[in-house]
C-alpha positions in Angstrom: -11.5 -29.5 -7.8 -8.5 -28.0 -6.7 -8.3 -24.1 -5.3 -6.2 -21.7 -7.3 -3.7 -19.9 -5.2 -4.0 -16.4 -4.3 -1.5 -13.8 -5.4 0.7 -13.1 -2.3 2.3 -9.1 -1.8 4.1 -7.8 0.2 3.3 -5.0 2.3 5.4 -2.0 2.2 5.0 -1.1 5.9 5.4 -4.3 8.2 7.0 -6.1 5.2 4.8 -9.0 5.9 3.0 -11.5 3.0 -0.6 -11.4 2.6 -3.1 -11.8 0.2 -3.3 -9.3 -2.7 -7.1 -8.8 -1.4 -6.2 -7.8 1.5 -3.5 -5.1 0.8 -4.0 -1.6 -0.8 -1.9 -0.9 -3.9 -0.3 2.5 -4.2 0.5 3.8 -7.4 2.7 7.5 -8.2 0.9 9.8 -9.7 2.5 12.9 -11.7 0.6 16.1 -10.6 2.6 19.4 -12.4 6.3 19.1 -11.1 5.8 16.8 -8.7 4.9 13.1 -7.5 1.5 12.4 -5.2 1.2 8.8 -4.0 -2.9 7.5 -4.9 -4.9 4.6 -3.4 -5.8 2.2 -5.8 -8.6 0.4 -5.0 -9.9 -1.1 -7.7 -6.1 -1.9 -9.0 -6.9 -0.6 -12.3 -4.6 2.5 -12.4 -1.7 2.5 -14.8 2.3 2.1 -13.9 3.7 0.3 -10.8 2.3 -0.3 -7.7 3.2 -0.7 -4.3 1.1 -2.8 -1.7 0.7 -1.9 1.7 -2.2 -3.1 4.7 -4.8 -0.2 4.9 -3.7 0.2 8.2 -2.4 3.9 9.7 0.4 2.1 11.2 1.7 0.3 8.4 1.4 4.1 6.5 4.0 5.5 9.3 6.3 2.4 9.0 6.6 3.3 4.9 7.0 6.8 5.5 9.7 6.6 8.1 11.8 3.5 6.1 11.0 5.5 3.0 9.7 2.4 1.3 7.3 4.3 -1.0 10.6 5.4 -3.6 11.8 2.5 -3.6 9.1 0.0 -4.0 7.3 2.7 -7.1 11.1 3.0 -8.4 10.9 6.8 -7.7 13.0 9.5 -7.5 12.4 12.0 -4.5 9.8 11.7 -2.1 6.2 11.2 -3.4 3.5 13.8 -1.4 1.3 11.4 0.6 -1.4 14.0 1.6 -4.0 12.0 -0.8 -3.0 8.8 0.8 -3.0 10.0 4.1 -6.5 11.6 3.8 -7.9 7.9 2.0 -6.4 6.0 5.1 -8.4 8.2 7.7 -11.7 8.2 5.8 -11.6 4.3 5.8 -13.3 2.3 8.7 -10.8 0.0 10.4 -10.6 -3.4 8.8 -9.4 -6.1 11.0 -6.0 -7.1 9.5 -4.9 -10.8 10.2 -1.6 -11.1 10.2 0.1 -14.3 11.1 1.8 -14.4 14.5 -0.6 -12.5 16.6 -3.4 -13.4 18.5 -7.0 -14.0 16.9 
């Protein structure tokens, strides 16, 4: 029987392919005036989502290309205090990407 093909993303960060498993989707959230980025672990939350590695490093390389804007098709920059928190609260998962050593 032949294996079904995984959904590939790519991650907003290091901008490299992976899995959909193994990347975190990012959704905007309206809170009052404002935008608030959210983890989305489950991938169940409503409008358009952005992927990214759940890796601390892959959160700075977003911020600093502003990637989250333009991947959610936002105006402004989303707060990323509730992303921020979920990223340090998570234990490390080993994230394979391809090119580096095993």
């Amino acid at each position: 029987m032949a294996r079904r093909a995984q959904p590939e993303r790519t991650c907003v960060g290091c901008r490299r392919r992976a899995p959909a498993s193994d990347l975190l989707r990012i959704v905007a959230v309206e809170e009052e005036a404002d935008l608030s980025l959210r983890p989305d672990p489950a991938r169940r939350l409503p409008g358009r989502g952005a992927n990214m590695h759940p890796d601390p490093a892959c959160f700075a390389q977003a911020l600093q290309r502003r990637a989250f804007g333009r991947a959610l098709r936002v105006a402004g920059v989303p707060r990323d205090e509730a992303l921020a928190e979920y990223l340090t609260r998570q234990p490390p998962r080993p994230v394979n990407r391809p090119g580096e050593g095993r």
